[in-house]
Structure formats: C-alpha cells, structure tokens
C-alpha positions as CSV (number, residue, x, y, z in Angstrom):
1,X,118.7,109.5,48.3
2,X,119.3,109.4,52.1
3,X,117.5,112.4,52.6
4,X,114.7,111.5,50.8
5,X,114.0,108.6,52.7
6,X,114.5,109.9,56.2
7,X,112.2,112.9,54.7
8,X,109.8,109.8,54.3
9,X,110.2,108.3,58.0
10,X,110.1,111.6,59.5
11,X,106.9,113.0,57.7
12,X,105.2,109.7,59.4
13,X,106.0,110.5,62.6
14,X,105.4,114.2,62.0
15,X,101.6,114.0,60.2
16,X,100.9,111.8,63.7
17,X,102.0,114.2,66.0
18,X,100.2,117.0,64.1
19,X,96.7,115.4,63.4
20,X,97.0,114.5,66.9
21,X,97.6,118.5,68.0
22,X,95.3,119.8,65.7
23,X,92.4,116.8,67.2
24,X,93.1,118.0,70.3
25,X,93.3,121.9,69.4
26,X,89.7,121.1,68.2
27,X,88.3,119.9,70.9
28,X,89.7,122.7,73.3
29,X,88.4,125.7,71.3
30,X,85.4,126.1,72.6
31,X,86.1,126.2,76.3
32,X,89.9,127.1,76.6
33,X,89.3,130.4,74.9
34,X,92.5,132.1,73.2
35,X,95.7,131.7,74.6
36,X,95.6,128.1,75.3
37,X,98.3,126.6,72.9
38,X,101.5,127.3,73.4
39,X,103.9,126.7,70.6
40,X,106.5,126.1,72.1
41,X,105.6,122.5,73.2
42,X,104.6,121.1,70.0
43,X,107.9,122.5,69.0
44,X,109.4,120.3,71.8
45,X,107.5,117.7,70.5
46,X,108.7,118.5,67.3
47,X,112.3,117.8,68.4
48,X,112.1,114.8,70.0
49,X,110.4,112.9,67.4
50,X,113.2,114.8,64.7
51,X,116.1,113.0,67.2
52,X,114.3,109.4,67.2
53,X,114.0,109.3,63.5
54,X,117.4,110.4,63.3
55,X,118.2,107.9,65.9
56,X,116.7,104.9,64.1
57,X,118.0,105.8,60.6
58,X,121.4,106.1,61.3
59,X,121.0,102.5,63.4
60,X,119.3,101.4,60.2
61,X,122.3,102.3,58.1
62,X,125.2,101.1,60.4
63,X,123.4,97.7,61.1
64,X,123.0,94.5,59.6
65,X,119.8,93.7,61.1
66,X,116.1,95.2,59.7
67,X,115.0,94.9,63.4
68,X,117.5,96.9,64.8
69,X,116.4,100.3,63.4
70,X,112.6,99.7,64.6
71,X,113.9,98.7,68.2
72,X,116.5,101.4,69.1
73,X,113.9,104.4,67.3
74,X,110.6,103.1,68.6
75,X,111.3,100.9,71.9
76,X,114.8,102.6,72.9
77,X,113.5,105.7,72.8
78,X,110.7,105.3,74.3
79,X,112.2,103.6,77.3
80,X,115.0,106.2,77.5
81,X,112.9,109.2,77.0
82,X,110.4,107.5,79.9
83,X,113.0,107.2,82.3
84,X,115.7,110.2,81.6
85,X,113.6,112.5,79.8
86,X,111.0,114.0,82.0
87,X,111.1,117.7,82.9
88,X,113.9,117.0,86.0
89,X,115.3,114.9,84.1
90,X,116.3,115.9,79.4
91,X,113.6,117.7,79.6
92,X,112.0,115.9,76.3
93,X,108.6,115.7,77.1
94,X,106.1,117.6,79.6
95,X,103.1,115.7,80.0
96,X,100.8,119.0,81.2
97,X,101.7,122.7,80.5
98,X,100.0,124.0,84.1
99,X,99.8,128.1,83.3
100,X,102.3,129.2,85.8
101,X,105.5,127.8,83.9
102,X,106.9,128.3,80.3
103,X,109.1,126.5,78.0
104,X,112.6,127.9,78.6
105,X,113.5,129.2,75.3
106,X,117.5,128.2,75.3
107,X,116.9,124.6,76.7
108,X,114.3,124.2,73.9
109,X,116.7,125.7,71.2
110,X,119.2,123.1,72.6
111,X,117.0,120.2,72.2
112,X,116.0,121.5,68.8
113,X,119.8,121.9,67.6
114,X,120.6,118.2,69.2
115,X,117.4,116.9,66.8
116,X,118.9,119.2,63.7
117,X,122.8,117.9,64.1
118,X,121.6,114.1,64.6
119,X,119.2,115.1,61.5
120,X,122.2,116.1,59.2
121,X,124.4,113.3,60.8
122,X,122.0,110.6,60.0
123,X,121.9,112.2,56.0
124,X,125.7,112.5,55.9
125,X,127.6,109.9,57.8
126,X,128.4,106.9,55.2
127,X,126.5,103.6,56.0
128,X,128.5,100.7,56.9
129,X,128.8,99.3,53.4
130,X,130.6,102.5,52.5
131,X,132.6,102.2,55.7
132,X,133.9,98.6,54.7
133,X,134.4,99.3,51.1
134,X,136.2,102.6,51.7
135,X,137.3,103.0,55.2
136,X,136.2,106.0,55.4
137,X,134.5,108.8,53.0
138,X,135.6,109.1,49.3
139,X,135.5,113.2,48.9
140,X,137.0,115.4,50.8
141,X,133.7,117.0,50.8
142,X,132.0,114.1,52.4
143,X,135.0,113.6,55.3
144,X,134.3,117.2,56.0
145,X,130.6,117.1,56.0
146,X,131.0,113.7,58.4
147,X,133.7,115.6,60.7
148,X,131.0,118.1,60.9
149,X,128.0,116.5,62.0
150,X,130.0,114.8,64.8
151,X,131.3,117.9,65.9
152,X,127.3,119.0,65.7
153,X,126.1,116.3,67.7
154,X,128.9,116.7,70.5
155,X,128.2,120.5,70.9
156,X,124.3,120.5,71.1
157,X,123.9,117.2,73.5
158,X,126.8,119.6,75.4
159,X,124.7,122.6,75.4
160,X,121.0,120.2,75.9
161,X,122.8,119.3,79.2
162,X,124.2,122.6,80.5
163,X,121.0,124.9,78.9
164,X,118.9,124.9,82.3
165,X,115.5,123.3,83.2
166,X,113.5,123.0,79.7
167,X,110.9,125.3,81.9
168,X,110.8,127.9,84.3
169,X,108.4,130.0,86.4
170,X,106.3,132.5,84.5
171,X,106.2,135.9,85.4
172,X,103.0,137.3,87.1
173,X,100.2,138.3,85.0
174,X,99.3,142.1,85.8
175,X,95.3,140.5,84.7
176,X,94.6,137.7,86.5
177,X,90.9,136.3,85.7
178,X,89.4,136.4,89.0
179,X,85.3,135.6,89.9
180,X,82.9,138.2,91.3
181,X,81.9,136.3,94.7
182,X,82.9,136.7,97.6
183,X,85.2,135.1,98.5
184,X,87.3,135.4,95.0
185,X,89.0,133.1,92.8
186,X,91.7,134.3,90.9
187,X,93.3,132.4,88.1
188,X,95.3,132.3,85.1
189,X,93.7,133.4,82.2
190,X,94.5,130.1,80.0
191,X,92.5,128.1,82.9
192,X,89.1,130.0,82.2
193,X,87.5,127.3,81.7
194,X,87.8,125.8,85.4
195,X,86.6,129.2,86.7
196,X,82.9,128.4,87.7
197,X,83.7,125.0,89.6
198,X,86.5,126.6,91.3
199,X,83.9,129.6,92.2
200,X,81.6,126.8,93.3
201,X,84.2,125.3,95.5
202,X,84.7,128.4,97.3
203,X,81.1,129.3,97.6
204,X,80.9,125.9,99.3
205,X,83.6,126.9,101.7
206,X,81.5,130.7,102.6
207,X,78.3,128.9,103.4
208,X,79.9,126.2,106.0
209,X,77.6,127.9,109.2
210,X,80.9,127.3,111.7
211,X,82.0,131.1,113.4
212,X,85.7,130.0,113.9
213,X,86.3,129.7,110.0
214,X,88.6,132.6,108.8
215,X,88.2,133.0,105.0
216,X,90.5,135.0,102.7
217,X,89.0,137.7,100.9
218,X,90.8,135.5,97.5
219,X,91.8,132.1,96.7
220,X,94.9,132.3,93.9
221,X,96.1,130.2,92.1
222,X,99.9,129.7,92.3
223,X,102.1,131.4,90.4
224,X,100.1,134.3,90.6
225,X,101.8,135.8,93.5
226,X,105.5,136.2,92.8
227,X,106.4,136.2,96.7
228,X,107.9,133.1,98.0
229,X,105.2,132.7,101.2
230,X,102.2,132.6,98.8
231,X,104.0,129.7,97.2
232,X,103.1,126.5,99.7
233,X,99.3,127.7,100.4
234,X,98.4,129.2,96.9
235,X,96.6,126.1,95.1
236,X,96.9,124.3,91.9
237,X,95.8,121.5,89.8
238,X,96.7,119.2,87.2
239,X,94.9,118.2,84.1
240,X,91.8,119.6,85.2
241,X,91.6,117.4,88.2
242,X,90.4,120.1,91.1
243,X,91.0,117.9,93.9
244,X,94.3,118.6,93.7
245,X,93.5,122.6,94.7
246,X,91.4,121.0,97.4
247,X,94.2,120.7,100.2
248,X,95.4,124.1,99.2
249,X,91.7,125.8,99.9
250,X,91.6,123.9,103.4
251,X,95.1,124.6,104.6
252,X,95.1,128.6,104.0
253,X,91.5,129.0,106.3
254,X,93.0,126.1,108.5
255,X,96.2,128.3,109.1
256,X,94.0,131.7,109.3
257,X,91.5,130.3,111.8
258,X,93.9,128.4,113.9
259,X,97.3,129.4,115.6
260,X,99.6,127.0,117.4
261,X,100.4,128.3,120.9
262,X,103.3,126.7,121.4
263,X,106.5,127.1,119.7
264,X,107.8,123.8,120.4
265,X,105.6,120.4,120.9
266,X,106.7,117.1,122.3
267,X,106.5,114.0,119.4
268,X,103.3,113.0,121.4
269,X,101.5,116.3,121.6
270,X,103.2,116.9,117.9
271,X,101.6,114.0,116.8
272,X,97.9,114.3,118.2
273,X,98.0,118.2,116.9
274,X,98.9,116.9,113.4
275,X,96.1,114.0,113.5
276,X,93.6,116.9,114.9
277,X,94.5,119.3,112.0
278,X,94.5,116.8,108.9
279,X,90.9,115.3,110.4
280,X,89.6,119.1,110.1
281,X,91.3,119.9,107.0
282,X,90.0,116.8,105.0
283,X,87.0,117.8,106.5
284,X,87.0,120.8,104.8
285,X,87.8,119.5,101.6
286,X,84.7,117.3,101.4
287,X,82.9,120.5,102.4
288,X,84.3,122.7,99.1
289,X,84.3,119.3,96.9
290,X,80.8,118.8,97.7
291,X,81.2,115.8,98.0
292,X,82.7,112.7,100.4
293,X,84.7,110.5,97.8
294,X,88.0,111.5,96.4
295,X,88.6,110.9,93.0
296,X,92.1,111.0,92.8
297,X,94.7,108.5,94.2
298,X,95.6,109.8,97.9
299,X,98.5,107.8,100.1
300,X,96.0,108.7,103.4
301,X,94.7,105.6,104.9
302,X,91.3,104.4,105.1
303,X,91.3,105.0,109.0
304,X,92.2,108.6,108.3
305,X,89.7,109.7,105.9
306,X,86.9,107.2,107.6
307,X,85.7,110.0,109.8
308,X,85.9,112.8,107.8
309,X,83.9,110.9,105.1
310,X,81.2,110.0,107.3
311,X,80.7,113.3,109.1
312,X,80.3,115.2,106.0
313,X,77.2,113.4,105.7
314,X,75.8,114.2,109.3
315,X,73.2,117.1,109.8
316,X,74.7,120.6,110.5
317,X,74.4,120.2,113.9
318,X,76.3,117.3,114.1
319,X,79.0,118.6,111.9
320,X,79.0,121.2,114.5
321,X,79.6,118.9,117.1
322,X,82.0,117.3,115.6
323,X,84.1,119.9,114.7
324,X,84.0,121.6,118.2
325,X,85.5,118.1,119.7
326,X,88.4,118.9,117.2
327,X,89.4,121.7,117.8
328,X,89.0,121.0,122.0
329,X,91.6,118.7,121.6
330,X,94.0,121.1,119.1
331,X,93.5,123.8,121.9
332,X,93.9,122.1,125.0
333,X,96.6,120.2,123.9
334,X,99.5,120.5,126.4
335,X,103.4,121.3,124.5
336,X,104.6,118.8,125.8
C-alpha cells in the first residue's frame, strides 16, 4: 500500500519534469542539432525530485499534521536545494550545462543512490501509528528491512558528500566546429547554433580600420584548449547570452596589441593604466557587439561605460581620435 501511493506522488512529480524535458527537447531540435541533450542531467533531475518525494512521504507518515508533508517536500526543499544545493554547493541542480563540463558520473551515482535509499526508507520505515502501537516493527523481517534503509540513507548522503564536484572539466574535443573567416571561431560542437553571431562578432572586430589592433588568427572558446594560459582569455557564454564572450574577444587583442613596459607601477600610474585599458576594451566590445547598449547586468558604473557608449557612435575618424588619446596616455604613462 505504501508503495503504491508514493508510486502515485512520485509519477506527479516525474510526468512534470518529463513533459517539461521533452517541451523543451522540442523546441531545441531544430537549431541545436544532435548532441545537445545530455542524459545525465535529467537523470540528476531525476534524483532530486526521487529524494523530495521521499522526503515529504516519510514527513507525511511520521506527522500528525496534513500540512506538514506539503511544507517540508515542496517549500523545504526548495529553500534547501536553493541555498545548499548548487553545483559548489550538493550539487542537486545545475541551472545551464555550458559544453566544456560534464556530469561527474560517481557524484551523480551518489545522489541517485541517496534518492533510491530515502525511496526504500520512506516504503519501509513503520509510520508513527505503528511506532506507538508497537514500539517498534512486528517481524523480524520488517526490523531488518528498517535497520536497512537507515544504514542506506547514512552510506549514500556519506558517499553524496565525499564523491567530488557533481561536474568536472571535459576533455578536449579532437573536432572543434570552427568558422571559415578569417579571423576563426572555434566552438563546441553542441553550441552550433551560436556559430554565425559569434562569426559576426569577430568579423566586426577585422574590419575596425585602427593599425595597432593585433588579431588572433582564432577566437576559442574555453575549454577547448586544455592548457592552463588559454583558460582566463579563451571566452564563454551562458544561456546563449554572447555578451558574456564579449570581454573575452577584447581582452586577448588588448593584451596582443599592447604590452606594459613596466614591470612594477605605482597605485597612481596602476590606476590610470587600468582606467586607460578597460575604456579601450569596452570600447571594443561595443565594436564586435555592434552595438552601444549592454544587455546584461554589468557592476561598471555609468561614468565608466559613458564614454565608450558615446564614442562608438562617432564617425571613424573620430573613433580614431579617440582611441589614439588612449593609448597616449597608456604609453606615456610614467611607473611610478
């Protein structure tokens, strides 16, 4: 009888989460091309909703209250997972799978034996009537099977907390998808899609008519380059917002067209060489972006992206001008 109605409760839970997969599998088809869904974090997903049903039906069974089960399997999870079960945190939800990490296959069988133990224990441990009645289970079938899903439980949280990071770095891909222009944009296959705009982006950047800029011959995107100095200038993005790779474009030509002569710089000169550099690089990425608003949520000040925003605009020659003052001051800039 128990299992048959936390087989009810769970199939709720779990016909959501699947429409909801297959809804959005749907709508991805036709640009994401194969490869895009990964398995392994619908399993996670899976899991998680598996451990708050269990959750809530054993609350349901030890408690007097009908409000209680709702409230510890709907809100208390909810508010736990939130706030202890990001990626750095339980690792019981990831809320984009970027291309250049995987699921971590021991930390997801953890979290999917924690959801299978709390499954059984919520089927087996007697309710509180029982408990009162009794003191404890009739069989010694029933004391065994009780003993055993708290022995269950204990182990997999054990192993959900000492497993690892629920992901890890991907290994290269010997076939990255890479454009045909000039300068190239290589990416990870699954992010075909975002190919052509980041092509554009870099086009953009080849047809700024200013000498000093020092292209690379390809923009990659990170992960693609197992070496530890690609790591901080390689770009990436996050749920298909490109402005994110926008800083990442600027700052490799920045640091390929401009070298800092000095090795040491008072916090003065520090500070005017740093105000210089971020005025040309946000420069830069209105130049790629095509355009002079951001549309993501930036911490720079109005005061710092005033100028940029309004030079963009300006005729070539202005730009020019501009730019030249810039890189004046980055130059003749004394150490200290």
């Amino acid at each position: 009888m128990e299992a048959v109605q936390f087989a009810a409760t769970l199939t709720y839970g779990l016909l959501a989460y699947t429409l909801g997969a297959v809804a959005a599998a749907i709508v991805s088809v036709p640009t994401a091309g194969p490869g895009f869904l990964w398995p392994s974090y619908l399993l996670l997903g899976f899991s998680v909703i598996t451990l708050c049903a269990a959750l809530g039906h054993l609350v349901g069974r030890w408690s007097r209250s009908i409000f209680m089960a709702p409230v510890i399997c709907a809100l208390g999870c909810f508010v736990a997972i939130g706030a202890i079960g990001s990626p750095r945190g339980l690792g019981l939800f990831v809320l984009s799978g970027e291309p250049n990490v995987v699921v971590n296959t021991w930390p997801l069988v953890a979290r999917i034996s924690l959801a299978t133990a709390l499954l059984f224990a919520a089927i087996v441990l007697p309710d509180r009537q029982k408990r009162q009645r009794f003191r404890w289970p009739q069989t010694f079938g029933a004391r065994v099977a009780a003993s055993c899903a708290g022995f269950a439980v204990l182990v997999a949280f054990s192993s959900l907390i000492f497993a690892g990071p629920i992901r890890v770095d991907r290994a290269a891909t010997d076939s990255p998808l890479c454009s045909t222009s000039s300068p190239r944009v290589c990416i990870w296959p699954e992010d075909r899609k975002y190919l052509p705009e980041l092509t554009a982006m870099a086009e953009r950047l080849d047809a700024v008519p200013q000498k000093w800029l020092n292209l690379p011959d390809t923009f990659y995107q990170s992960g693609l380059r197992p070496d530890p100095r690609y790591i901080p200038i390689d770009f990436s993005f996050s749920e298909g917002q490109l402005w994110f790779a926008a800083p990442n474009f600027a700052g490799v030509v920045i640091q390929r067209s401009i070298t800092d002569k000095c090795e040491e710089r008072s916090r003065v000169s520090a500070q005017k060489y740093s105000d210089a550099i971020l005025q040309l690089d946000l420069w830069l990425e209105f130049r790629l972006m095509g355009s002079s608003k951001l549309s993501i949520n930036s911490t720079l000040s109005d005061a710092q992206l005033s100028e940029p925003q309004r030079i963009v605009q300006a005729s070539e020659g202005e730009q020019a001008s501009w730019v030249d003052k810039q890189l004046k001051v980055i130059h003749n800039l004394p150490c200290q």
